[in-house]
FISEMI-11628 format. One record per residue (C-alpha): residue number from 1; x, y, z. Coordinates in steps of 0.05 Angstrom, whole numbers. Each point is the difference from the previous one (the first is absolute). Example, Ala and Ser with C-alpha at 12.3 -4.5 7.8 and 13.67 -1.06 7.14 Angstrom:
# residues 2
1 246 -90 156
2 27 69 -13
# end
This chain:
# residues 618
1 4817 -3211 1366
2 60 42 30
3 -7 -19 77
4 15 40 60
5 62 -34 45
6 -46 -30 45
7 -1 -55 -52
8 -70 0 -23
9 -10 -46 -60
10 1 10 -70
11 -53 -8 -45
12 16 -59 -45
13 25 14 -64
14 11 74 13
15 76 20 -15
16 49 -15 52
17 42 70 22
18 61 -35 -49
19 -44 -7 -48
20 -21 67 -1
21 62 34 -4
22 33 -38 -47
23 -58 12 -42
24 8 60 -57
25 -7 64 36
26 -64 39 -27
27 21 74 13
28 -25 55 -4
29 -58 -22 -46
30 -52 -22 49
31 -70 24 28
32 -21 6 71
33 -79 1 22
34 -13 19 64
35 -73 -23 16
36 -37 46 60
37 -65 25 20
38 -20 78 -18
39 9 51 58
40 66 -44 29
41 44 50 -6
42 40 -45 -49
43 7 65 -49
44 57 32 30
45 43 -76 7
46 -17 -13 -71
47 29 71 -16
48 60 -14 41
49 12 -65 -33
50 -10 27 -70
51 44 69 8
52 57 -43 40
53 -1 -47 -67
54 4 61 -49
55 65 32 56
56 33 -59 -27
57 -6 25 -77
58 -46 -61 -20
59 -52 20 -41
60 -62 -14 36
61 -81 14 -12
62 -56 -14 56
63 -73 -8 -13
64 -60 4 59
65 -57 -45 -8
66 -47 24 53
67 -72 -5 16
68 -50 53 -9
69 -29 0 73
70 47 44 55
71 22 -65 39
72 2 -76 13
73 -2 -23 -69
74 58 -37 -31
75 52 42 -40
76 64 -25 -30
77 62 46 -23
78 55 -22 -51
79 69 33 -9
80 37 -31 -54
81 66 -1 -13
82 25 -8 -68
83 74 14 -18
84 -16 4 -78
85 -52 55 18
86 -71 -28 -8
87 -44 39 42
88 -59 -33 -25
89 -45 -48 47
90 33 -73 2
91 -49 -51 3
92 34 -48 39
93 7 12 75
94 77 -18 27
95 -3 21 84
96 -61 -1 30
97 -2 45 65
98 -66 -37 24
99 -26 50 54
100 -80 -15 -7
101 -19 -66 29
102 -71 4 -40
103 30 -2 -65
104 71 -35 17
105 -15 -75 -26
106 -30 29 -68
107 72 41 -9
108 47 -59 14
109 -44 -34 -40
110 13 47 -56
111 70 1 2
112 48 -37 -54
113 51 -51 32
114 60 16 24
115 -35 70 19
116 8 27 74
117 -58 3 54
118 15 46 60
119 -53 -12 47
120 -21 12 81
121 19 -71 23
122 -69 -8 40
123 -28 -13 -86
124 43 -61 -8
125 -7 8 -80
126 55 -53 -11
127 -54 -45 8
128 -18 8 -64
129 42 17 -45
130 71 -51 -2
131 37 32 -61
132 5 78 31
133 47 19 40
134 -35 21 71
135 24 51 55
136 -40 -2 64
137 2 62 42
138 -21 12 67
139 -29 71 -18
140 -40 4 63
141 52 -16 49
142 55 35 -39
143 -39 77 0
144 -31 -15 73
145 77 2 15
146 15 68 -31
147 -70 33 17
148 -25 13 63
149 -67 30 -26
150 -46 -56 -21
151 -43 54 -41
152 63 18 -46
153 19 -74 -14
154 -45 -4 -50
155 36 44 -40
156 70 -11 19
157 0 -72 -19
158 -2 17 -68
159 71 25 12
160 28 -63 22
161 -13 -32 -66
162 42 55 -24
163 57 -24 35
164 -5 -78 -19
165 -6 18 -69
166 64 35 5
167 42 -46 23
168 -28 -54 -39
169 6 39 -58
170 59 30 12
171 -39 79 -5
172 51 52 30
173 -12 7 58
174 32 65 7
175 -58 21 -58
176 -55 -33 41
177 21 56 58
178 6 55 -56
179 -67 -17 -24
180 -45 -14 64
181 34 75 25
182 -17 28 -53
183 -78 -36 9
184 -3 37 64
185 39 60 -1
186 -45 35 37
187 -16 -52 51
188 61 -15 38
189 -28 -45 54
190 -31 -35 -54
191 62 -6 -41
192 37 -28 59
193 -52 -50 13
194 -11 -30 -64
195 73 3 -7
196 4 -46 55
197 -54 -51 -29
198 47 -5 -60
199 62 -17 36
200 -40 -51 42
201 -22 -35 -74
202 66 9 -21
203 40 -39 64
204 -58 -48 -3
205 11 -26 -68
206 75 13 8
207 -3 -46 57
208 -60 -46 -11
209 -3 -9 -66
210 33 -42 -54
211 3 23 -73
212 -24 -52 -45
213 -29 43 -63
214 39 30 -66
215 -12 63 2
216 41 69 22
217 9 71 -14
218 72 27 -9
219 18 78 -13
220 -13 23 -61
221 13 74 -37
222 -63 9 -47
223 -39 44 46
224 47 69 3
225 -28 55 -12
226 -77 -36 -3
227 -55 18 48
228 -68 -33 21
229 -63 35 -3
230 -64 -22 -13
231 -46 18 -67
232 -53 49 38
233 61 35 29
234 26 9 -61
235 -67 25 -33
236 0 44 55
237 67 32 -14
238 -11 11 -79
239 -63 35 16
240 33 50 55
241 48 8 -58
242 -43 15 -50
243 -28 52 41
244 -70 -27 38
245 -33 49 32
246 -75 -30 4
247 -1 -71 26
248 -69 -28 16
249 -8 -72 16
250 -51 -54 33
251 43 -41 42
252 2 -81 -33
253 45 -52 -3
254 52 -10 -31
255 1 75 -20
256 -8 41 73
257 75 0 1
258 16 40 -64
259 -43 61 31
260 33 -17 76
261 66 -5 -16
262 -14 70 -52
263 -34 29 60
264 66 -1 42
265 42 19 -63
266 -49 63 -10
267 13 14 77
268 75 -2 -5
269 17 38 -64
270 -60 35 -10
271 -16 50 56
272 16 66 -10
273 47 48 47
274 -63 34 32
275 -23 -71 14
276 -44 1 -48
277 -22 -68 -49
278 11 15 -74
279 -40 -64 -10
280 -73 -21 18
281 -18 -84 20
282 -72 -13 -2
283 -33 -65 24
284 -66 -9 -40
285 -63 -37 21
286 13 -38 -61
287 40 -21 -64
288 -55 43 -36
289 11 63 33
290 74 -6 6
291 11 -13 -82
292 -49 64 1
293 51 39 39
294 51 -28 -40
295 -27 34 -71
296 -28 66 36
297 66 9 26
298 36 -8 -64
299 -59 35 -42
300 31 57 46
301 74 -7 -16
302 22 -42 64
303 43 -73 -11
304 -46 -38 34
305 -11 -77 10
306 -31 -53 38
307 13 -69 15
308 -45 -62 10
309 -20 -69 -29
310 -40 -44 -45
311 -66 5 43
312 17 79 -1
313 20 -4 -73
314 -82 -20 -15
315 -24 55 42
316 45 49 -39
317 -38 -19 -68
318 -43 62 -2
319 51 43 19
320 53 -29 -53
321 -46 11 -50
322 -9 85 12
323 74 -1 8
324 9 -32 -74
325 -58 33 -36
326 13 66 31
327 72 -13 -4
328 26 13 74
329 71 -16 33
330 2 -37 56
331 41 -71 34
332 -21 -59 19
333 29 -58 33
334 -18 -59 -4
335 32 -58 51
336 -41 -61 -30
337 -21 -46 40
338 -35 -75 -19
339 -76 16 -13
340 -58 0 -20
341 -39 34 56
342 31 -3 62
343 47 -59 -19
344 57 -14 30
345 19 70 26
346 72 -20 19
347 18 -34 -57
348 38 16 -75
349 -33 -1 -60
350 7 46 -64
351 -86 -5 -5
352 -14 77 -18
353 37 0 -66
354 -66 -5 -46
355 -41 35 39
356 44 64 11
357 22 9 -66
358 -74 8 -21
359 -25 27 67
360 -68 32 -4
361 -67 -12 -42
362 0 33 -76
363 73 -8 -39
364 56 18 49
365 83 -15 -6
366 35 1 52
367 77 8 9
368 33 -50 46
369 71 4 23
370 30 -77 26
371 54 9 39
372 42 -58 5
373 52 10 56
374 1 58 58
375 38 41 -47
376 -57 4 -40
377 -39 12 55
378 38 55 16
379 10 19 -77
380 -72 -3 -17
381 -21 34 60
382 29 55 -24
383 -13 -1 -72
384 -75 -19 6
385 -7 76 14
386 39 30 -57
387 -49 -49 -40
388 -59 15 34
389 5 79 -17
390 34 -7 -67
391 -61 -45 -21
392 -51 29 43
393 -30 -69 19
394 -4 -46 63
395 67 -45 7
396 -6 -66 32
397 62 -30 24
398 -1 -75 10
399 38 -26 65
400 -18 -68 35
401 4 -20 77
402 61 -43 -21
403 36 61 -25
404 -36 50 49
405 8 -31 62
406 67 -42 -1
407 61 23 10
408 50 -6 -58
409 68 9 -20
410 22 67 -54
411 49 40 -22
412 -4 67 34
413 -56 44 -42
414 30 47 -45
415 -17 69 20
416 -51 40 -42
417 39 50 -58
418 -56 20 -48
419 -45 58 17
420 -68 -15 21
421 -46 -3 -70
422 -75 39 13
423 -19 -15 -59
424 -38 56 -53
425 -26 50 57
426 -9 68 -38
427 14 63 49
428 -29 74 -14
429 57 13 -37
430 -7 -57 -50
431 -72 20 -5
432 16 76 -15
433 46 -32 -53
434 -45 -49 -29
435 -68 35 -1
436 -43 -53 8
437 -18 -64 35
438 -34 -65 -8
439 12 -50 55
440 -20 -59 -44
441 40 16 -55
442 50 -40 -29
443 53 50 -28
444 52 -33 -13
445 -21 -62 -14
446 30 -42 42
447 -83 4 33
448 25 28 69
449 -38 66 11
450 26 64 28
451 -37 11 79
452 18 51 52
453 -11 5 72
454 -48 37 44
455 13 63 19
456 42 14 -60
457 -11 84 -13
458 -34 0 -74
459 -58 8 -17
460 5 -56 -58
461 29 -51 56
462 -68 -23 38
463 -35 -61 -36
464 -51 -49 26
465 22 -67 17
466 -52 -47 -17
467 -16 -79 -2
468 -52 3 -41
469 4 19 -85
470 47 55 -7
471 28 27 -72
472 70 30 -7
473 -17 62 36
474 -21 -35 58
475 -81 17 -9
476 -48 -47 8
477 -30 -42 -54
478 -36 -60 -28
479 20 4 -67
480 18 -70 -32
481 65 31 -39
482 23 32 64
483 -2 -60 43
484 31 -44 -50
485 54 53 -12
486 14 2 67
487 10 -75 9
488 33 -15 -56
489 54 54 27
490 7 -31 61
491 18 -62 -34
492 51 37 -39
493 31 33 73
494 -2 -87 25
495 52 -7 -74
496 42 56 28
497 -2 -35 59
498 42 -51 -36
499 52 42 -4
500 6 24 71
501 -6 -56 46
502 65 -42 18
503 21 -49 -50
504 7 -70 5
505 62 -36 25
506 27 -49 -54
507 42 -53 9
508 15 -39 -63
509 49 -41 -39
510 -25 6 -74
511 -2 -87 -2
512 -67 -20 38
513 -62 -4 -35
514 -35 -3 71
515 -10 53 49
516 -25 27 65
517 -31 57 20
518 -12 13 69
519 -15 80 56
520 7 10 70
521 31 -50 57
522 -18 -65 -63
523 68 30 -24
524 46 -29 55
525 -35 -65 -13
526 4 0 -77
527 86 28 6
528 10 -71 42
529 -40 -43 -38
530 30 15 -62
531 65 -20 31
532 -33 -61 22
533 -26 -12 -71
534 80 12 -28
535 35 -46 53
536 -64 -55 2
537 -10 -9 -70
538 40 36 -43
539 -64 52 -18
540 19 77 -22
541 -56 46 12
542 -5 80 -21
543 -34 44 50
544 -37 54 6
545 -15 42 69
546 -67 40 -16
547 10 67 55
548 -63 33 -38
549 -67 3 -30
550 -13 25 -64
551 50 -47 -23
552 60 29 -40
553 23 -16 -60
554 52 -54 22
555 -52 -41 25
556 -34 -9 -71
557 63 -12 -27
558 25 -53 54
559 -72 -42 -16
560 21 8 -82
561 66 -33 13
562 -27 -58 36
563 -34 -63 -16
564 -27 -11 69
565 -2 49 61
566 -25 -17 69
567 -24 58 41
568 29 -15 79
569 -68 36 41
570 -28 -12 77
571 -69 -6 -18
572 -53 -50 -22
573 -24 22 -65
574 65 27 -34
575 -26 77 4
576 69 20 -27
577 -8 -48 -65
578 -75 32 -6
579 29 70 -6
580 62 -23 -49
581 -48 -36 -46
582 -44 68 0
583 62 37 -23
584 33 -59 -45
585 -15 -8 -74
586 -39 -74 -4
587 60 -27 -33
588 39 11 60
589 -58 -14 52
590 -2 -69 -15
591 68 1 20
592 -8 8 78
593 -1 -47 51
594 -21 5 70
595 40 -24 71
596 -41 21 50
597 19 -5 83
598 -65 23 38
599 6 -37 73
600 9 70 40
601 79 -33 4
602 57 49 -33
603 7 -38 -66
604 66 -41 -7
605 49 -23 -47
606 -14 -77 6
607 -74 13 -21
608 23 35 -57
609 48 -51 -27
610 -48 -57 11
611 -56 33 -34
612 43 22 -56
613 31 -72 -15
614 -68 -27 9
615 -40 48 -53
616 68 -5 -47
617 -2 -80 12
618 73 -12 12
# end
């Protein structure tokens, strides 16, 4: 236990300060946990501490466990470090920032030895744990000292953490200033305030406190040029991009923030000169009636979109299923969340995969779109709409809270150069030309029909739109050969589909006869554990990063050219494998084998590796 110079014991068998420092340095390739209670305030000092780590140009990720309820219940952030560029969750837990008394003993218990425990000194955790390195801190006394207001303590203690991280730590603390300013640039008072809290932590553990733990950050140079956003942000952006003009939404977490943070981009950049909204945000009573909006407003020729959930994804059924069968453009985001029913609301999980590629009663196919960074976010976001109106069909795009609502590191998002694609919309003109028109007809065989939009001036252009039996020419009917027809086109439009969505992202070295295939945030996991797999024992894997469903091509030939293949997923009952093995040729089905993470926890590279060495038995 590090000590304070009053001389208070050390636990025995805990490394001496010598000790410590002449151990190997571990730096820049650690993990730090900061363990609170919801409504603290800890937020913005958890910001400050991960934006002052990326000012140094050290690649850094942070991930927010928190409860579902608006305060008191434990939550627990973790910024990681990692100088080889793993943004993936670590497993093991290096600093602990204990700042929750109820649930302090049960996180020094979890820590590995020689691991870190900041604590209040009032918890005494040394007491049971002698092989991690303890630093006591008189929170209490030290923010009662730079607050006068007991009410704002609270909140401002948070800060002072800050500042003994930094020094311990060595965090710049030039960055630490940057960032916290920057945290309350419109709040100056506040600024100079919590300011003050971190320069209190800072002299305390400069003064008080005696390093006895491995690990450091130093300067690095990989960040330039990178910035930090968040996944719903980013969804946000592509769709302003791409044009939005009808959002509708029923707020739920972890989505609310795609259609908030698109609210205030619609506000800046999308009010006209007389002051005037070019754009129109509805809040629904319901998932039902905003997925309703969704496909009215693109039945009349607007980019529209919503964004919700698993438990909205199974109110959205009905709906789905006009949208397919009467062939409708609209977007959908889906944050998923751990389910079923109300589940864990706050927690990851990649659970709607199944459900939402099949979405409604009767034979539906849905596209999905699985973004697997912010970029993609930002990327699919826009091209979700191109798709929707060149296929005239819902799109669902895939996100999870881990993506959606943590902040990560990216390269800046490259800047939109194609024109926007509407898809086959036929104008007066092209009517006059052609002669005729049959809005279920596939003309040129690729089984996307012509449409056109209300309000178009021909007499040929009005058609009824219809989910019930409809023939080519839009008219109702029962008849057996029409209905079958009809389907049997729309499965044809799901095989163009193919050739649309994104393709996969293969990685690949033409030797291993054993492969991986893994979407969304399981990617940052799978990209570390296969180094884990190299280094450990020696194991090559190929890899395959599904961004899509139908599957493409590449993905049937990636399962030919492998003996084994383990699909990486964040659910229970491998929903991902179900859907491969659907698409697969047997001989290839019998290929695939399943690592599943479903705990509500972002999945992480250890898990991977274990379960991988285990099934393989190496």
């Amino acid at each position: 236990m590090a000590t304070t110079n009053a001389g208070a014991p050390s636990a025995q068998g805990a490394p001496t300060h010598s000790e410590g420092l002449s151990a190997k340095p571990v730096v820049n390739d650690f993990s730090i946990q900061v363990a609170t209670v919801n409504g603290s305030g800890s937020q913005s000092a958890n910001n400050v501490l991960l934006r002052s780590i990326f000012a140094m140009g050290i690649p850094v990720s942070g991930k927010n466990l928190f409860p579902s309820n608006i305060a008191g219940l434990p939550t627990w952030y973790t910024i990681r470090a990692s100088k080889q560029g793993y943004i993936a969750r670590k497993k093991e837990i290096d600093v602990l920032i204990a700042m929750n008394a109820e649930t302090a003993q049960e996180d020094i218990m979890g820590l590995h030895p020689g691991a870190v425990a900041i604590y209040d000194e009032s918890l005494n955790l040394q007491q049971y744990r002698d092989d991690v390195i303890c630093y006591p801190v008189p929170f209490d006394k030290i923010t009662a000292a730079v607050c006068p207001e007991a009410k704002l303590r609270k909140l401002v203690k948070n800060m002072v953490y800050v500042g003994v991280a930094a020094k311990l730590f060595s965090i710049d603390i030039k960055a630490v200033e940057t960032s916290l300013r920057r945290q309350f640039a419109k709040k100056q008072k506040a600024a100079d305030l919590n300011w003050a809290a971190v320069q209190a932590g800072y002299e305390f553990a400069t003064n008080s406190l005696v390093k006895a733990d491995r690990f450091q950050l130093e300067r690095m140079h990989a960040n330039e040029g990178k910035i930090i956003i968040d996944g719903n942000a980013a969804c946000a952006l592509g769709a302003i991009f791409a044009g939005v003009t009808v959002v509708t939404w029923y707020p739920i977490t972890p989505s609310s923030s795609v259609v908030e943070q698109l609210i205030d981009f619609l506000k800046k950049y999308r009010i006209e000169q007389d002051g005037k909204a070019s754009f129109a945000v509805v809040q629904a009573e319901d998932e039902l009636a905003a997925i309703g909006m969704v496909l009215g407003a693109g039945w009349a020729g607007a980019r529209s979109m919503t964004a919700t959930s698993g438990p909205g994804i199974s109110l959205m059924a009905e709906f789905a299923g006009l949208g397919y069968f009467a062939e409708l453009p609209g977007v959908i985001f889906d944050i998923q969340r751990v389910g079923p029913s109300t589940g864990l609301p706050t927690r990851t999980a990649q659970g709607d995969i199944l459900s939402t590629a099949v979405l409604s009663h009767g034979d539906s196919k849905h596209v999905l779109l699985l973004p697997g960074s912010v970029a993609e976010c930002f990327e699919f976001g826009m091209a979700a709409f191109d798709l929707t109106e060149r296929l005239q069909t819902p799109i669902f795009v895939l996100s999870d809270l881990d993506l959606g609502m943590n902040n990560w590191m990216s390269d800046p998002f490259q800047y939109p150069e194609k024109p926007l694609d509407r898809g086959k919309v036929l104008t007066a003109e092209d009517l006059n030309r052609l002669g005729e028109f049959h809005r279920y007809k596939d003309v040129d065989g690729d089984a996307i029909p012509y449409r056109t939009l209300p309000g178009t001036d021909h007499p040929k252009a009005a058609y009824f739109t219809r989910g019930s039996g409809h023939n080519e020419s839009a008219k109702y009917t029962e008849r057996a050969d029409d209905y079958q027809n009809l389907m049997e086109r729309l499965a044809r439009k799901f095989e163009t589909a193919r050739t649309l969505v994104p393709h996969p992202v293969v990685v690949q070295n033409g030797k291993s006869k054993v492969g991986i295939i893994a979407y969304g945030t399981s990617d940052f996991a799978v990209l570390e554990s296969r180094d884990q797999l190299k280094k450990e024992h020696g194991v090559e894997t190929d890899y395959l990063r599904l961004r899509a469903y139908p599957f493409t091509k590449e993905i049937h030939e990636f399962v030919a050219s492998h003996d084994r293949v383990y699909i990486v997923e964040q659910n229970r009952d491998a929903q991902m494998l179900s859907l491969l093995k659907l698409d697969l040729p047997a001989s290839d089905a019998v290929k695939l084998r399943s690592i599943r993470h479903f705990n509500g926890l972002p999945i992480d590279a250890r898990s991977v590796t274990d379960e991988f060495i285990l099934q393989e038995g190496i």
